[in-house]
N, C-alpha and C positions, 0 to 999 in steps of 0.2 A: 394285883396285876398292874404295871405301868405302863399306864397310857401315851403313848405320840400324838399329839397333834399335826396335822398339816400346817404346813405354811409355803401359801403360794403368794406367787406376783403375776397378778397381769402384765407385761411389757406390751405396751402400745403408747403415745404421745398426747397431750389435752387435745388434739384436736381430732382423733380418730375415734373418741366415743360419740354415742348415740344420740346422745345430749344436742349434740353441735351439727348433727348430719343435715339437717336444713338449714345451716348459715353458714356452715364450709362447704364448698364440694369438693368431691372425692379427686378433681381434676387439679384440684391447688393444693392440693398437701404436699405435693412435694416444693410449693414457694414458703412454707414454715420452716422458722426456724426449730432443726431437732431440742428439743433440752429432755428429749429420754435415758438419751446417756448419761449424760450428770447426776442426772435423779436416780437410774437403777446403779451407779458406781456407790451413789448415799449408801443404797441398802445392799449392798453388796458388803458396804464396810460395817454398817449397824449387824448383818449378820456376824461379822467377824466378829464384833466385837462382843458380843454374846454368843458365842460358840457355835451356833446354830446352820443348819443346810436348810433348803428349802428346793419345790418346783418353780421354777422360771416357766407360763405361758409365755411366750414368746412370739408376737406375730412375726408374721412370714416379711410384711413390707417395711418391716424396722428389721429385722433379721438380713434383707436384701443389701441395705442402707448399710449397715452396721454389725457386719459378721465379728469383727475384734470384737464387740461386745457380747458375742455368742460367744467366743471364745472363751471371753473371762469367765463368766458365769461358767461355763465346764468346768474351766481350771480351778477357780474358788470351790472346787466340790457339790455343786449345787445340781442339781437334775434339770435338764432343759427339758421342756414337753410345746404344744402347738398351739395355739391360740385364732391358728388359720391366717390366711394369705392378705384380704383384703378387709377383716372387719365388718362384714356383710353379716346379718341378720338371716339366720340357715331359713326360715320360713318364707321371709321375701326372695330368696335367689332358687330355692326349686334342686332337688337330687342333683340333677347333671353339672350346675355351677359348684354345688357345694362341694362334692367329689373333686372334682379340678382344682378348687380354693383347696381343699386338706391334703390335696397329692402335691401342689407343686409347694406347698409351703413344709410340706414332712422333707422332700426329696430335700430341699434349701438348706433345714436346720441341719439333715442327717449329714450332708457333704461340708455346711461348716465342721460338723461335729468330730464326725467321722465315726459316728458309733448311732445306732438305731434307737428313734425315738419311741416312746408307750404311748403317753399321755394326750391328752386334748379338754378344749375348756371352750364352747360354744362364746364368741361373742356377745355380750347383752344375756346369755344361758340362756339361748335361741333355743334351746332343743326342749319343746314343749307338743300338747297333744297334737298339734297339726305340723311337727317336723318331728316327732317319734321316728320315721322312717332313718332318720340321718345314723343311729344308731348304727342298722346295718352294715351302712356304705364305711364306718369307722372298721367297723371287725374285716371288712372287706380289705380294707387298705393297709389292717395290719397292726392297728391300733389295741392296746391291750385292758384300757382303762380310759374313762370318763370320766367330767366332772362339771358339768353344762345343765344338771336340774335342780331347780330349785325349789322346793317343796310349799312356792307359798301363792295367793294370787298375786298379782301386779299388770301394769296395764301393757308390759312390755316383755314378761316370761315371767315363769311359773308353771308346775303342775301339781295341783293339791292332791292328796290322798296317794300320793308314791312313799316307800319307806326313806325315812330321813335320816337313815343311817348309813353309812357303806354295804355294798352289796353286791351281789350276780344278776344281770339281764340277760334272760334269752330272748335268742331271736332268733329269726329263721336263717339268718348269716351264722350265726353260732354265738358265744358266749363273752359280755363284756363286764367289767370291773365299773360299778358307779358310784363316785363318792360326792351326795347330794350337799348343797350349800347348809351351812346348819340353822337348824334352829331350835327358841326355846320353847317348851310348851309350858303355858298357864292356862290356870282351869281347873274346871273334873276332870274325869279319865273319857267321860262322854260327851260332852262339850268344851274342848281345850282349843287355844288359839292360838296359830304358830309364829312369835319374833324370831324376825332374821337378825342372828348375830354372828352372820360370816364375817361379815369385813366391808368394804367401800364403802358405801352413804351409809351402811348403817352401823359400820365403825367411827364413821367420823360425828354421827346424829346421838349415839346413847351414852347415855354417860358409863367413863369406863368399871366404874364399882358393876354394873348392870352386866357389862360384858362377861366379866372374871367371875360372876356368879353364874353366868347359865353357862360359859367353859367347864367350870369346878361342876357344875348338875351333870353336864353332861359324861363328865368323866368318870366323877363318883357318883350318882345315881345311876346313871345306863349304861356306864360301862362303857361307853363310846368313843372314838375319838373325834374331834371338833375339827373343822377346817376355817383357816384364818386366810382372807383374799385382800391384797392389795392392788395400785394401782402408781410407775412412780411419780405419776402426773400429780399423787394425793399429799404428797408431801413437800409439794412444790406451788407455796402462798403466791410467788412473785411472777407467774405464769403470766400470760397474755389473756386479758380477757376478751369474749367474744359476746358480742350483742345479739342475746339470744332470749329465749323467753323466760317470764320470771321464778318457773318452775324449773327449767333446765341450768338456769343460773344457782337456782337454789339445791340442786340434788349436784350438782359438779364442785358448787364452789365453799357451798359450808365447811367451817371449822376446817380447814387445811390445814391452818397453822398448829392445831392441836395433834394429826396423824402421824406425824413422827414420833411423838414421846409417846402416844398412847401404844404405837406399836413396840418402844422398848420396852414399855412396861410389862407389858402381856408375855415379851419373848423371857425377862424377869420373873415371871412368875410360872409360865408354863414348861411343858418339854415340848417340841414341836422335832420334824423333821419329814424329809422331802415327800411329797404326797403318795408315789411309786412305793417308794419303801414302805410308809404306813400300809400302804393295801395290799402286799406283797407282791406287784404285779409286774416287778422287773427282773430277771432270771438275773 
């Protein structure tokens, strides 16, 4: 059986992660200079040039800014999905905001689009035990598929002991498509420990021999396929830096300079294609 990998993109700007929300605020972003567009046109072409489609998350407030570049990404063949409105962490804003943040950011992409969006990717992969609820309010709104859990702890999302592979969630709204962030398990079969090898900090942190071994486990031992996440802020060294603490400098700003070839490499070695398709979840 041949495997597909996912391959997504976050679309959001270095200043709208979570990293920086206490030295930016949310009220000046719009006095940054954009450089999301030059960075998602990079991999827009790196996908061409390895033949590849992928899902575009896409936020809602670079989507408002920047519909031609919703554009493109359709036209290039690639899957648009939602990334939500404002970059808001689904636990700190509560049901009623998040609902509004995924309604007006779906209606935005659909009418750049002109065709109906599936997919969604929680912010920071907000959607942990004390925003489980968000789930619902997705199937509500029409969404057909997930990809916001991450199967590991951290101090900022995470839910350990959820299945780490693609799958069905019920819920009392009814039935959604989840394709968890991946990872590798080392260990026994009763004490094993789970490496995130999605993609962001911890694409940019492992070396990439480590990566291409637990893709390759995952494919040929389990059968699975892998989800690869980027970000186009990650391959962009010459960015602005922001005076921030020495931990938020270190998980944003490590090895930039290495995430573009390691992303060719992988597209080089694996089969990959847009995450909807993988999970069959778009008619």
């Amino acid at each position: 059986m041949h495997i597909h990998n996912a391959l997504t993109v976050d679309v959001e700007d270095y200043f709208h992660v979570t990293a920086f929300e206490k030295n930016i605020k949310r009220e000046d972003w719009a006095f940054h200079i954009l450089r999301v567009e030059k960075n998602t046109s990079r991999i827009l072409d790196l996908f061409a040039e390895h033949h590849v489609h992928g899902t575009f998350f896409i936020l809602g407030w670079v989507a408002e800014r920047l519909p031609n570049l919703v554009k493109e990404v359709r036209d290039r063949g690639h899957e648009v999905a939602c990334h939500g409105y404002g970059h808001e962490r689904i636990y700190n804003i509560g049901p009623d905001n998040f609902r509004e943040d995924i309604r007006k950011s779906k209606q935005l992409l659909e009418e750049i689009c002109g065709s109906k969006i599936y997919g969604y990717r929680a912010p920071s992969f907000s959607i942990t035990e004390r925003s489980v609820w968000a789930l619902d309010i997705l199937i509500e709104e029409g969404f057909s598929y997930d990809s916001s859990i991450f199967p590991i702890y951290h101090d900022i999302y995470g839910m350990r002991g959820v299945d780490r592979y693609p799958h069905e969630i019920q819920r009392s709204a009814g039935v959604i498509k989840e394709f968890p962030m991946s990872t590798f398990a080392v260990g026994s079969r009763n004490k094993n420990y789970k490496i995130p090898v999605s993609g962001g900090g911890y694409l940019r942190l492992l070396p990439l021999w480590f990566i291409k071994h637990a893709i390759s486990s995952i494919n040929t031992r389990d059968r699975q396929p892998a989800v690869l996440y980027f970000h186009p802020w990650e391959i962009d060294p010459d960015q602005p830096r922001v005076k921030a603490s020495l931990k938020s400098r270190f998980r944003h700003y490590h090895n930039l300079r290495k995430t573009y070839g390691k992303i060719g490499d992988l597209l080089s070695t694996f089969s990959f294609a847009p995450m909807g398709k993988v999970l069959g979840a778009i008619p």
